[in-house]
C-alpha positions in Angstrom: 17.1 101.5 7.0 20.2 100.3 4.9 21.2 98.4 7.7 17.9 96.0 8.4 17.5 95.6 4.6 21.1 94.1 4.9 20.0 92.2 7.4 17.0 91.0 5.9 18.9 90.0 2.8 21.0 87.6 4.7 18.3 86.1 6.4 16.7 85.3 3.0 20.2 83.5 1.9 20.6 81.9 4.9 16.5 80.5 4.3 17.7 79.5 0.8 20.7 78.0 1.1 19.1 75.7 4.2 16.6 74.9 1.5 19.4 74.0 -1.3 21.5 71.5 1.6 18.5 69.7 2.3 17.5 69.1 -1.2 21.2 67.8 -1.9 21.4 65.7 0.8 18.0 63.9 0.4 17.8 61.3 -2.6 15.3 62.3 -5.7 12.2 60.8 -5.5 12.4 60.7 -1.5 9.9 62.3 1.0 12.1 64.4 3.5 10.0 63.4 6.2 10.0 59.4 7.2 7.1 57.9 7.3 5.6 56.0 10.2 6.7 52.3 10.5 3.9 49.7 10.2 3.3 47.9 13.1 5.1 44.4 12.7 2.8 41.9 13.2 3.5 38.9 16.7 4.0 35.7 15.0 2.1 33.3 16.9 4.1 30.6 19.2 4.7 27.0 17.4 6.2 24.0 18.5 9.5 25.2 18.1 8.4 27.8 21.2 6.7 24.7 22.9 10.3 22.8 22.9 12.5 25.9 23.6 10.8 26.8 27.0 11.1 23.0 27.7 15.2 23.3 27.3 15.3 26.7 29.5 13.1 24.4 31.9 16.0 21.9 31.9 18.1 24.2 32.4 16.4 25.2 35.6 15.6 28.4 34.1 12.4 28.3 35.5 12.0 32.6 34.8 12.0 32.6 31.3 10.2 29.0 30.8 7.6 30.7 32.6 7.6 33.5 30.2 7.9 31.2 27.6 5.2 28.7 28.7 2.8 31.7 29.4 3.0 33.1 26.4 2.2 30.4 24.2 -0.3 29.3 26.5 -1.9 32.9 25.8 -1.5 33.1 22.2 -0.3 29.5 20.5 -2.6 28.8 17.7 -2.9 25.4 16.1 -0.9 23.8 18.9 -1.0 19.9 18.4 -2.7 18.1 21.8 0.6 17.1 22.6 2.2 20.7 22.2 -0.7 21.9 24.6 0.1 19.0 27.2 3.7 20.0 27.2 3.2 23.8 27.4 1.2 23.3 30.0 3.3 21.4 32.7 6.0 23.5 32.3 3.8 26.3 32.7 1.8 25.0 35.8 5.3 23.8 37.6 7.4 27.1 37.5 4.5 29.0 38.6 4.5 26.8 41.2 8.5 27.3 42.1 8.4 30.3 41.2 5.7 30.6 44.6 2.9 31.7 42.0 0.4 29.6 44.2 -3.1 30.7 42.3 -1.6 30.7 38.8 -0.4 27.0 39.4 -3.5 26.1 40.4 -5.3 27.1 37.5 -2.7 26.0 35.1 -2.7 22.6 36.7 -7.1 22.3 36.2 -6.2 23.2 32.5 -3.3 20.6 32.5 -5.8 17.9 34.0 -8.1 18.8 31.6 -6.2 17.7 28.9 -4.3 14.9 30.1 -6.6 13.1 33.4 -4.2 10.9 34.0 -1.4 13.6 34.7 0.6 12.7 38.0 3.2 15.6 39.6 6.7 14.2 40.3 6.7 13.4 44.5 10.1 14.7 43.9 9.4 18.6 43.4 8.0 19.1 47.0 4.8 20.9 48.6 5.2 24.0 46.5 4.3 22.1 43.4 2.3 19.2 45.3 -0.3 21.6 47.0 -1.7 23.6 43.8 -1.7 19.9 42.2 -3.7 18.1 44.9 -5.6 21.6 44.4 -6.5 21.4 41.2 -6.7 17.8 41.4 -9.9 18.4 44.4 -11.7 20.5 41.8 -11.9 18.1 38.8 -13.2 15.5 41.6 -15.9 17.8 42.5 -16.8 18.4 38.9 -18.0 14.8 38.8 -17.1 13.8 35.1 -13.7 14.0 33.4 -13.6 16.1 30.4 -12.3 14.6 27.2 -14.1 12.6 24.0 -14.9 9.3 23.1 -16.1 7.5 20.8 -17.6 4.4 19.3 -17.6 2.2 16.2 -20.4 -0.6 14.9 -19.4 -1.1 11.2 -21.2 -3.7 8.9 -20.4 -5.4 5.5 -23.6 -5.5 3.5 -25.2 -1.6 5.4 -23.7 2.2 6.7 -22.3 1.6 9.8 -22.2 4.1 12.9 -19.6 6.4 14.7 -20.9 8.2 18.3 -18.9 10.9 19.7 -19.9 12.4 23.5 -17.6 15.7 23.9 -17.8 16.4 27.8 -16.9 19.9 28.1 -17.6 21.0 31.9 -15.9 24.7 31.5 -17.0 25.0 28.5 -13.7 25.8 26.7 -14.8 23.0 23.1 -15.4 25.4 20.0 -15.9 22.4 17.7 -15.5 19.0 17.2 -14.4 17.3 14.5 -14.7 13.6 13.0 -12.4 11.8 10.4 -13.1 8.5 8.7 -12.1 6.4 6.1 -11.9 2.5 4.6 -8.8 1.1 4.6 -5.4 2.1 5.9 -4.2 4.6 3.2 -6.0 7.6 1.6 -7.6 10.9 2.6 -10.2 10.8 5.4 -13.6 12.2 5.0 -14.1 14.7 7.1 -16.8 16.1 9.1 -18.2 18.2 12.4 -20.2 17.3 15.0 -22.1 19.1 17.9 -20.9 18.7 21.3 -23.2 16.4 22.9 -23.7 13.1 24.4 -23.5 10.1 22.0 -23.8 12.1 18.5 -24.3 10.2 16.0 -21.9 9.9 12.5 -22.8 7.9 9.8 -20.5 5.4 7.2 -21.2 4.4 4.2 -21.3 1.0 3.3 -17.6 -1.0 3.2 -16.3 -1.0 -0.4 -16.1 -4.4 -2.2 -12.6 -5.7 -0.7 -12.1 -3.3 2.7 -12.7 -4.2 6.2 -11.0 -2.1 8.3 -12.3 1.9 9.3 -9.6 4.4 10.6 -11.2 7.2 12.7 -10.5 9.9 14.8 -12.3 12.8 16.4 -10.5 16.5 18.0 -12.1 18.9 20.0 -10.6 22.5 19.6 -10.7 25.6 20.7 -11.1 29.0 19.7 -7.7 29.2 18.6 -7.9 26.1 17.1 -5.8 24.1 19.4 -6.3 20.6 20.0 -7.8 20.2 23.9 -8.7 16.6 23.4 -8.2 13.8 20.9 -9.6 10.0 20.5 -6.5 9.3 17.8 -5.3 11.7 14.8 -5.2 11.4 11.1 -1.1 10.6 11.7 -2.3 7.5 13.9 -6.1 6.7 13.9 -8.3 4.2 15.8 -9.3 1.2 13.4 -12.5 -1.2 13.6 -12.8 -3.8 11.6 -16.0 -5.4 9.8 -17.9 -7.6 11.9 -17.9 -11.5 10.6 -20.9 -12.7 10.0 -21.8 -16.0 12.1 -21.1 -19.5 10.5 -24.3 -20.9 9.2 -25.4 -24.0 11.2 -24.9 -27.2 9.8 -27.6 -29.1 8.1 -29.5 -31.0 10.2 -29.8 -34.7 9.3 -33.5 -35.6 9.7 -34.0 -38.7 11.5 -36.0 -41.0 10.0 -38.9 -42.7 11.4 -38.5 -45.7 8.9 -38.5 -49.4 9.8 -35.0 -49.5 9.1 -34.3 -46.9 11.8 -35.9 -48.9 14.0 -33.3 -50.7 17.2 -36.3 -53.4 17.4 -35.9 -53.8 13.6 -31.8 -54.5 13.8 -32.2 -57.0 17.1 -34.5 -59.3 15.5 -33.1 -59.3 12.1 -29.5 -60.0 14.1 -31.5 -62.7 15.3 -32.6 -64.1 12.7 -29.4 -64.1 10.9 -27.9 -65.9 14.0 -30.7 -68.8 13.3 -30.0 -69.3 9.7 -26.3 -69.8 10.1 -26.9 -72.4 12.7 -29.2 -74.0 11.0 -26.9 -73.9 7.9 -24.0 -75.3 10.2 -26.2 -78.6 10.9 -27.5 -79.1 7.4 -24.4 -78.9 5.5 -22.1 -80.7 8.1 -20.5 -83.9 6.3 -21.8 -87.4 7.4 -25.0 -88.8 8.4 -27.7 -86.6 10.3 -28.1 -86.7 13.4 -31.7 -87.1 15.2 -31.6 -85.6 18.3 -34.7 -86.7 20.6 -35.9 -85.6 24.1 -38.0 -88.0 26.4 -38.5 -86.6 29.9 -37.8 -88.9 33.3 -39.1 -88.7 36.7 -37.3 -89.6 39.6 -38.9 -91.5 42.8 -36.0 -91.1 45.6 -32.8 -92.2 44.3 -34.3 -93.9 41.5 -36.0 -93.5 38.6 -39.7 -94.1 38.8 -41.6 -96.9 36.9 
């Protein structure tokens, strides 16, 4: 009995002076037990991301642009219209090299959604030429481009008019918006319209002194990425006030007067001709002259009795 109580003495100290380390060795006021590390949250990609997978693409690192590209494709969020553009032919050309046939495909429909008038270098070869000719097949079937435009009748004296027509054909448009104001400096009034065909935006009236309207309309998406533009607040579109047309000059009435008359100015000419022969002969020095006229008729060669 002496023996376990010896034993179960030391096990006691040996419990307490555990106890006593720990409590030296953690800090006062500390828990003893860490606690679980909040999750750090993924900063979206920027344009900084947008230009470093283009440098690893010069680079021919076509891997890790890929990555790159992919990634901000998947999870950029306010990407400028150009950033999109950019991310995208990076991303649609190594998946290409990189023989990722279907992904370049579909990367190249988004890339030709964006920017229509997108050409692939000859240079890169059928690996990159066949998903592009692919892709380029299905936005010809589609039978309209997608992209915005938009329209501008501006008055002096009344509201004048924007029209937008989004054409979405995969449907990828969350919104649309519209910016607008007189003059070349200044905030814009802004506004949203609904995706459609011709909608309609209206102006008000030109302030004494301003003829010129800056515009611009983006569609975005859900992420709030600019697909398509028609100008940006940095560099709008501008319309100017139409003139108004010269007013016709008064038309001189003709009159109907004897004086207007051609009949009127030939006989008065006339006339005037008379009196100043006449006035020749009567006021000619010397004796007048009386000028007499007796007719003759001639029988043969001589003149008849």
């Amino acid at each position: 009995m002496p023996v376990m109580v010896g034993v179960a003495a030391r096990a006691v100290r040996a419990i307490a002076l555990s106890a006593l380390t720990a409590m030296v060795l953690v800090p006062a006021g500390s828990s003893a037990l860490a606690a679980p590390k909040a999750p750090v949250a993924e900063r979206a990609p920027s344009g900084a991301d947008v230009a470093a997978v283009e440098q690893q693409y010069a680079k021919l690192d076509y891997e890790q642009a890929n990555v790159g590209a992919e990634r901000i494709a998947q999870k950029g969020r306010g990407l400028s219209h150009d950033e999109l553009v950019r991310t995208y032919k990076v991303l649609a050309v190594t998946h290409a090299v990189l023989d990722h046939a279907e992904q370049a495909k579909d990367a190249f429909i988004a890339l030709l959604s964006f920017d229509p008038s997108y050409a692939v270098d000859p240079n890169l070869g059928p690996k990159v030429q066949t998903p592009f000719l692919e892709a380029r097949g299905f936005w010809r079937a589609q039978g309209a481009k997608p992209g915005l435009e938009i329209t501008a009748v501006v008055r002096g004296t009344e509201p004048g008019t924007l029209r937008v027509t989004t054409r979405d054909p995969t449907r990828v448009v969350r919104a649309v918006s519209v910016g607008f104001r007189w003059g070349s400096t200044g905030a814009f009034t802004l506004g949203s319209v609904a995706v459609g065909d011709g909608v309609a935006v209206e102006v008000p009236t030109a302030p004494p002194g301003k003829a010129r309207l800056d515009y611009y309309a983006q569609a975005v998406d859900e992420r709030d990425n600019v697909l398509f533009e028609i100008g940006r607040a940095a560099v709008p579109r501008s319309a100017f006030v139409e003139a108004r047309p010269a007013a016709a000059p008064a038309k001189v009435e003709e009159s109907s007067s004897l004086f207007a008359s051609p009949v009127f100015w030939l006989a008065t000419a006339a006339v005037l001709a008379g009196g100043a022969t006449a006035g020749y002969f009567a006021f000619r020095p010397g004796p007048p002259v009386a000028a007499t006229y007796q007719p003759s008729l001639e029988c043969g060669n001589s003149r008849c009795p």
